[in-house]
MIKOL-268096 format. One record per atom (N, C-alpha, C): y, x, z; atom name; residue in one letter. Coordinates in steps of 0.05 Angstrom, whole numbers, plus 5000, padded with zeros to 4 digits. Example, Ala and Ser with C-alpha at 12.3 -4.5 7.8 and 13.67 -1.06 7.14 Angstrom:
# residues 2
<dofi><Y>4886</Y><X>5264</X><Z>5156</Z><domar>N</domar><firo>a</firo></dofi>
<dofi><Y>4910</Y><X>5246</X><Z>5156</Z><domar>CA</domar><firo>a</firo></dofi>
<dofi><Y>4934</Y><X>5264</X><Z>5156</Z><domar>C</domar><firo>a</firo></dofi>
<dofi><Y>4955</Y><X>5257</X><Z>5142</Z><domar>N</domar><firo>s</firo></dofi>
<dofi><Y>4979</Y><X>5273</X><Z>5143</Z><domar>CA</domar><firo>s</firo></dofi>
<dofi><Y>5001</Y><X>5258</X><Z>5157</Z><domar>C</domar><firo>s</firo></dofi>
# end
This chain:
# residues 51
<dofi><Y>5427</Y><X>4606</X><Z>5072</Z><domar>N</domar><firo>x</firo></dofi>
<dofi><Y>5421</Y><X>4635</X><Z>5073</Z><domar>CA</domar><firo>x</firo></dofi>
<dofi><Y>5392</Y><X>4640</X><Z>5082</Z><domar>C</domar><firo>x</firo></dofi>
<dofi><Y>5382</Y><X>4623</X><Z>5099</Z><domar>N</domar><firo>x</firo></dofi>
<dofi><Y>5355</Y><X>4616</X><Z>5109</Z><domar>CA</domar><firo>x</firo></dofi>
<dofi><Y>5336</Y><X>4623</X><Z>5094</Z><domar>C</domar><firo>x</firo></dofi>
<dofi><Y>5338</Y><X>4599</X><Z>5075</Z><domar>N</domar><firo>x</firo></dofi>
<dofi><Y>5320</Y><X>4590</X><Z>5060</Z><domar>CA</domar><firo>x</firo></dofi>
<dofi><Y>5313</Y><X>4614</X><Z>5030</Z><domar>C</domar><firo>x</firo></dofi>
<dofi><Y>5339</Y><X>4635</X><Z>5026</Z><domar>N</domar><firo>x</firo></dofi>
<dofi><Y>5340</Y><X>4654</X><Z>5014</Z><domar>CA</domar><firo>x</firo></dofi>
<dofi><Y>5326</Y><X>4672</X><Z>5023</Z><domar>C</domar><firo>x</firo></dofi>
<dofi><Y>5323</Y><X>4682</X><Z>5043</Z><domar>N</domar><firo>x</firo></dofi>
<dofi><Y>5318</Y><X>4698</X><Z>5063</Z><domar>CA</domar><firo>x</firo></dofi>
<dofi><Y>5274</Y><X>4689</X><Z>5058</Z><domar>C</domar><firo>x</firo></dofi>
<dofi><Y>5273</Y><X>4660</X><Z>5059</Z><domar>N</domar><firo>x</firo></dofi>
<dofi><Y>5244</Y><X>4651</X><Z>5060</Z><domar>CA</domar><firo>x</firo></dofi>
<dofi><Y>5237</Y><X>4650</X><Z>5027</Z><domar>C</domar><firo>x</firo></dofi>
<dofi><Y>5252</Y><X>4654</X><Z>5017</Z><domar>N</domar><firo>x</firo></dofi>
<dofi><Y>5243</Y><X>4649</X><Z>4985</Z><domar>CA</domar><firo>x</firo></dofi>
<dofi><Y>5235</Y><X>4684</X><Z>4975</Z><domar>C</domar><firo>x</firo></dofi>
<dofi><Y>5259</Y><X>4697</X><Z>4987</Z><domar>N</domar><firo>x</firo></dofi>
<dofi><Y>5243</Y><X>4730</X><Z>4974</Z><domar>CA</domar><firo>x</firo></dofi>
<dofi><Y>5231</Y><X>4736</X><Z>4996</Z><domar>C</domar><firo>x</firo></dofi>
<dofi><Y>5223</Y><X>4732</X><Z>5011</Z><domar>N</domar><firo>x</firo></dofi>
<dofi><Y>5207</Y><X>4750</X><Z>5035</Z><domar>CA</domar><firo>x</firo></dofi>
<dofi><Y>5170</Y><X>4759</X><Z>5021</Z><domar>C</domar><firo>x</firo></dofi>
<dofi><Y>5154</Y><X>4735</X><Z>5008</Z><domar>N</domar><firo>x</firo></dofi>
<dofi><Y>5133</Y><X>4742</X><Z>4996</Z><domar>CA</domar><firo>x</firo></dofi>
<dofi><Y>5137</Y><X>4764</X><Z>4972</Z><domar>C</domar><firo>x</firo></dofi>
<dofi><Y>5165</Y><X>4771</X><Z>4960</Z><domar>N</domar><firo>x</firo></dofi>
<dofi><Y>5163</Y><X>4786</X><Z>4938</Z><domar>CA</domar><firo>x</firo></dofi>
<dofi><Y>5166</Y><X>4821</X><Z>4958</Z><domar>C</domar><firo>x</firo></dofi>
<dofi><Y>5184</Y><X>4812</X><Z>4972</Z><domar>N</domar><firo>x</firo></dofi>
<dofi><Y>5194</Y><X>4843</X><Z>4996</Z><domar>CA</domar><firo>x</firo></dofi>
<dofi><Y>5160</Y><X>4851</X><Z>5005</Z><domar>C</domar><firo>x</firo></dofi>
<dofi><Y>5151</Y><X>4833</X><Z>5016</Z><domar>N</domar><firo>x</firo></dofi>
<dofi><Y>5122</Y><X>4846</X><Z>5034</Z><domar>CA</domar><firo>x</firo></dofi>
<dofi><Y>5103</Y><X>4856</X><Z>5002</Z><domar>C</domar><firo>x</firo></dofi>
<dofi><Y>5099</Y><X>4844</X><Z>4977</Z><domar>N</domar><firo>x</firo></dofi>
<dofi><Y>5083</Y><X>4859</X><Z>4963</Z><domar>CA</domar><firo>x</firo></dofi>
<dofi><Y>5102</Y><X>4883</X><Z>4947</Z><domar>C</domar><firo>x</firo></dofi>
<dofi><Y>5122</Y><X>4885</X><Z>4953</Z><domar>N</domar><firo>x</firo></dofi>
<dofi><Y>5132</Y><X>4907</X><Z>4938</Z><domar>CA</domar><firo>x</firo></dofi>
<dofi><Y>5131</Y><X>4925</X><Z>4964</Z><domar>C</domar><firo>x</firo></dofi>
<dofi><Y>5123</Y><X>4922</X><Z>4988</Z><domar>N</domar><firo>x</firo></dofi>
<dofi><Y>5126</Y><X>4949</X><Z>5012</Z><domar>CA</domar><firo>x</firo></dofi>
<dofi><Y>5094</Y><X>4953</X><Z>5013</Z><domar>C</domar><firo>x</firo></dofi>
<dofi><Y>5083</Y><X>4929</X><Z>5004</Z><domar>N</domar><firo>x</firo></dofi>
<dofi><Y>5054</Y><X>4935</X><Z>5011</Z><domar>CA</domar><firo>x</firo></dofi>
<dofi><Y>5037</Y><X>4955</X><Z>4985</Z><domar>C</domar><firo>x</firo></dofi>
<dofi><Y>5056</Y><X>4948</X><Z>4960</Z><domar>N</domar><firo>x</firo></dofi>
<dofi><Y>5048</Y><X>4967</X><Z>4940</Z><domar>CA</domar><firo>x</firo></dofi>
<dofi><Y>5049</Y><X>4991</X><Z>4943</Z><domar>C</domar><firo>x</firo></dofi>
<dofi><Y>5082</Y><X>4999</X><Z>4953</Z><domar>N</domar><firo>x</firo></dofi>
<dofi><Y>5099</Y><X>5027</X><Z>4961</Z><domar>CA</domar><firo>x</firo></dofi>
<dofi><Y>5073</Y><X>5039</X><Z>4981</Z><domar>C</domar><firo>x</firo></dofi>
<dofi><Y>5070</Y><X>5027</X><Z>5000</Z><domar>N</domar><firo>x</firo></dofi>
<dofi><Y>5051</Y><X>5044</X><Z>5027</Z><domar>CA</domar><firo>x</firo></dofi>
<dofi><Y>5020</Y><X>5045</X><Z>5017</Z><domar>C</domar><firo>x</firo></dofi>
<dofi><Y>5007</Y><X>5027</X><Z>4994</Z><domar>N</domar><firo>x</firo></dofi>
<dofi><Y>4983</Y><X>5037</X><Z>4977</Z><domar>CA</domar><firo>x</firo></dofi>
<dofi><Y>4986</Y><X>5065</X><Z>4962</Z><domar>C</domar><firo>x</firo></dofi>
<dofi><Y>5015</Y><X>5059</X><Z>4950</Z><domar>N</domar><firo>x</firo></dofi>
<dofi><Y>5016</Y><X>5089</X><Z>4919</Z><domar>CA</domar><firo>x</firo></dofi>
<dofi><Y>5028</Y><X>5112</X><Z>4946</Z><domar>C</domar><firo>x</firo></dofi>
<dofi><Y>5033</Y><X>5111</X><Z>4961</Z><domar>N</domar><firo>x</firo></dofi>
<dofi><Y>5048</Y><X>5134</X><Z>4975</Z><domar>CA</domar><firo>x</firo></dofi>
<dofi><Y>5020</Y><X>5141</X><Z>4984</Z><domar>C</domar><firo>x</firo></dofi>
<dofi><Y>5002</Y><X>5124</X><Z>5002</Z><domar>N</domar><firo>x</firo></dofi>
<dofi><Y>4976</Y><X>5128</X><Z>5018</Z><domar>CA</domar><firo>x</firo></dofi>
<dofi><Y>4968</Y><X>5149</X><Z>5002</Z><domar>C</domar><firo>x</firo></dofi>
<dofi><Y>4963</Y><X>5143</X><Z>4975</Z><domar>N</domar><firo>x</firo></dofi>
<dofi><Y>4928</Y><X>5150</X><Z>4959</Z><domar>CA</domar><firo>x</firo></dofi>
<dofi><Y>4956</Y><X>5181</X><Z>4943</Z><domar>C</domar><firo>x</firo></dofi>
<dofi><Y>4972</Y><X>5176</X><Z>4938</Z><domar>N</domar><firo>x</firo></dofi>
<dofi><Y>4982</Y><X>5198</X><Z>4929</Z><domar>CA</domar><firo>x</firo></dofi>
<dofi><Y>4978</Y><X>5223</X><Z>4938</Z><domar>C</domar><firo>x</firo></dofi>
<dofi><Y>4992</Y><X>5217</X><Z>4985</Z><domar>N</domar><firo>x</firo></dofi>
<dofi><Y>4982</Y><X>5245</X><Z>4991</Z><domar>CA</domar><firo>x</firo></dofi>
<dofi><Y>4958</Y><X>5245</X><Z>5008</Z><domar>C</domar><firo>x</firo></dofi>
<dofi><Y>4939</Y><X>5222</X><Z>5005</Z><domar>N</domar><firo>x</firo></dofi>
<dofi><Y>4911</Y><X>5229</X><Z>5017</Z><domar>CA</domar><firo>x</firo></dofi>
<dofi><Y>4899</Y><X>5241</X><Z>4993</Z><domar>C</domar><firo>x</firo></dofi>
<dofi><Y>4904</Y><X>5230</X><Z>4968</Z><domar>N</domar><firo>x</firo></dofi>
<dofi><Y>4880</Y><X>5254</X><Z>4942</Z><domar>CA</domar><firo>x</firo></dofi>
<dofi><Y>4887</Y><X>5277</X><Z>4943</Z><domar>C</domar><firo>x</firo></dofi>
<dofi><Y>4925</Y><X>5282</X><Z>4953</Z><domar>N</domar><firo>x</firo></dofi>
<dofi><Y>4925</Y><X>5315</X><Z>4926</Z><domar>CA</domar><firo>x</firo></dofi>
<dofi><Y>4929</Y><X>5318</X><Z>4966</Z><domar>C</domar><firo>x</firo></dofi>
<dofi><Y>4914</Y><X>5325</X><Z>4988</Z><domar>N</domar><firo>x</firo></dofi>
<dofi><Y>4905</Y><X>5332</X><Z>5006</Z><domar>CA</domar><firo>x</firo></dofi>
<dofi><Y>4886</Y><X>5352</X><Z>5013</Z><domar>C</domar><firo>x</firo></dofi>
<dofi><Y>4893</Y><X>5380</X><Z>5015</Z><domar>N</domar><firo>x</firo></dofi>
<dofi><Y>4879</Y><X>5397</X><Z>5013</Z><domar>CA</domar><firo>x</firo></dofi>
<dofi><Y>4859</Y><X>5401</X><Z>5045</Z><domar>C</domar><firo>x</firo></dofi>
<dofi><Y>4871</Y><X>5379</X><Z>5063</Z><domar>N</domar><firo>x</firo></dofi>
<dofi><Y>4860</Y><X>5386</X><Z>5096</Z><domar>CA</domar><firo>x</firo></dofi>
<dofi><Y>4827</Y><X>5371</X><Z>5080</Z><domar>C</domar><firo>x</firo></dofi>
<dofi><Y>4826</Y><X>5342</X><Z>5071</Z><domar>N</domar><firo>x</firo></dofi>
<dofi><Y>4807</Y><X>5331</X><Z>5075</Z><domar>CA</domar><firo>x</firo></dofi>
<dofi><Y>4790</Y><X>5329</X><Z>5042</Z><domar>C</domar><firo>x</firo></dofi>
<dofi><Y>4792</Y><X>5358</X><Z>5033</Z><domar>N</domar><firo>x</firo></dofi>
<dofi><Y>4783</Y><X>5367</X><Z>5004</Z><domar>CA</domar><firo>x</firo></dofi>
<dofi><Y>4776</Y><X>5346</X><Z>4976</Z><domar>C</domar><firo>x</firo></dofi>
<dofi><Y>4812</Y><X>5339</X><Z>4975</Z><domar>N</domar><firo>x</firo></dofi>
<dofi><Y>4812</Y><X>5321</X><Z>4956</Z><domar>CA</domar><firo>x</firo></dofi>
<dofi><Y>4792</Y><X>5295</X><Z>4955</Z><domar>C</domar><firo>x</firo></dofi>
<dofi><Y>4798</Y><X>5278</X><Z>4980</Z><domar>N</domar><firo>x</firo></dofi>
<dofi><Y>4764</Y><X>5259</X><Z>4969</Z><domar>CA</domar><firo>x</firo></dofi>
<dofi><Y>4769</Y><X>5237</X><Z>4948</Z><domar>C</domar><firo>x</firo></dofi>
<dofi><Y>4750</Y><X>5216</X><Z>4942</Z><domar>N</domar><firo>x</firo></dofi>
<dofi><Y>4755</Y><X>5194</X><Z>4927</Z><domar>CA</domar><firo>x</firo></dofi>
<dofi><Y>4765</Y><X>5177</X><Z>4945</Z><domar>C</domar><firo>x</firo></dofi>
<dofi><Y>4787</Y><X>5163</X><Z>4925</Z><domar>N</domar><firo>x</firo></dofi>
<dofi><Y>4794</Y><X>5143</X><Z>4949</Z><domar>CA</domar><firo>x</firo></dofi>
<dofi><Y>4791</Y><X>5113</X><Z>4934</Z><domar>C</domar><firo>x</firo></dofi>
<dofi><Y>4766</Y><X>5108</X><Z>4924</Z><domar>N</domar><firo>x</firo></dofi>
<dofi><Y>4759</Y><X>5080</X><Z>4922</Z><domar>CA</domar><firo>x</firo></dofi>
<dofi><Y>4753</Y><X>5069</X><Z>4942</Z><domar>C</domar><firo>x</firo></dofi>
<dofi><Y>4742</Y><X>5079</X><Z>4966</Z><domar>N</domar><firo>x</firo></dofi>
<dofi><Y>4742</Y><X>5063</X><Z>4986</Z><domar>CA</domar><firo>x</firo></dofi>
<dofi><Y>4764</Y><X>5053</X><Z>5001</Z><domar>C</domar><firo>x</firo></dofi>
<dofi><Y>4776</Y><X>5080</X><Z>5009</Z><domar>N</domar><firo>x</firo></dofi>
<dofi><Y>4806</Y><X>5086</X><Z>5024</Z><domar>CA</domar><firo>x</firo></dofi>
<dofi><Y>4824</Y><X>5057</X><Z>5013</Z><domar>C</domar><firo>x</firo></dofi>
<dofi><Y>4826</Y><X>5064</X><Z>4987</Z><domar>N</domar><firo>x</firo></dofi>
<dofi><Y>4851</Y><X>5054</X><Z>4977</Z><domar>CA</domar><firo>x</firo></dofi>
<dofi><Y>4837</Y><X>5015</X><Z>4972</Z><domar>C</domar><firo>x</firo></dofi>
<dofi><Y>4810</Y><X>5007</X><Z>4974</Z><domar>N</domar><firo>x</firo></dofi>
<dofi><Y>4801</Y><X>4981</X><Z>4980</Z><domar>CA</domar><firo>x</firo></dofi>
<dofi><Y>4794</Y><X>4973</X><Z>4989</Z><domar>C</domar><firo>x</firo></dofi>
<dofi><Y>4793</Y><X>4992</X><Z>5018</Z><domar>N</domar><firo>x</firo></dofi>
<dofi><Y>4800</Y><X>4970</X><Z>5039</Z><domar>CA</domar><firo>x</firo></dofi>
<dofi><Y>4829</Y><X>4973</X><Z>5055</Z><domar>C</domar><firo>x</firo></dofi>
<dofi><Y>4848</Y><X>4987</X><Z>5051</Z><domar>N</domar><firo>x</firo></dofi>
<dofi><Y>4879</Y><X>4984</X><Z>5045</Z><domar>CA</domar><firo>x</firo></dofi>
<dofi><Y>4897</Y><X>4960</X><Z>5030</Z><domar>C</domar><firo>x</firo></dofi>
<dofi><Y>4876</Y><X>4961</X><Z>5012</Z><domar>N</domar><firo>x</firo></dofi>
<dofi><Y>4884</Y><X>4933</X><Z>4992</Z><domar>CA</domar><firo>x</firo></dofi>
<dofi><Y>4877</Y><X>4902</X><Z>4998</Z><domar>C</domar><firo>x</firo></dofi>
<dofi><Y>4851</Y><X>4904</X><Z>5016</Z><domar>N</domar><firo>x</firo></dofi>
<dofi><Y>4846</Y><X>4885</X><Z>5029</Z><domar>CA</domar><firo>x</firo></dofi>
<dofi><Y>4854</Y><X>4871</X><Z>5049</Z><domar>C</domar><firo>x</firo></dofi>
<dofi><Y>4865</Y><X>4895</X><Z>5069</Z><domar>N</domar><firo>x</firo></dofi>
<dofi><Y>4873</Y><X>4891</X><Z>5093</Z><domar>CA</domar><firo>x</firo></dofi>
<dofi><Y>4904</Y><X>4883</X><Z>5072</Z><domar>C</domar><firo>x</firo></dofi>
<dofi><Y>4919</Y><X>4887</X><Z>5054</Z><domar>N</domar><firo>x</firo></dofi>
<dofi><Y>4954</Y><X>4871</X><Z>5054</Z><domar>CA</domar><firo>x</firo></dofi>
<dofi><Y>4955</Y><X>4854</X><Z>5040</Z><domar>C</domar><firo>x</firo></dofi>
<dofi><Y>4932</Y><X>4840</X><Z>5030</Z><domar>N</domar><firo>x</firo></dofi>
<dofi><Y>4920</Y><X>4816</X><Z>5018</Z><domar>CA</domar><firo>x</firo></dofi>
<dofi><Y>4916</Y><X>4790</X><Z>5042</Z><domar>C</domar><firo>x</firo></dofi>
# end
């Protein structure tokens, strides 16, 4: 059961790390406090840091 547990764990962390990228940039763009910014930066160094 271990070893199941160690075999999907790399697929679990990039499918949570994708979820918390598309959720991030979803409601930081359509964000009316911080007037819609670009988020090429936001969203690469988010991508870097779950890399």
């Amino acid at each position: 059961m271990f070893n199941l547990f160690l075999a999907v764990s790399p697929e679990i962390f990039i499918i949570n790390a994708t979820f918390i990228l598309l959720i991030h940039g979803v409601v930081f763009s359509t964000s009316k406090k911080y007037d819609y910014p670009p988020l090429v930066s936001n969203v690469g160094w988010l991508g870097l840091l779950s890399v």
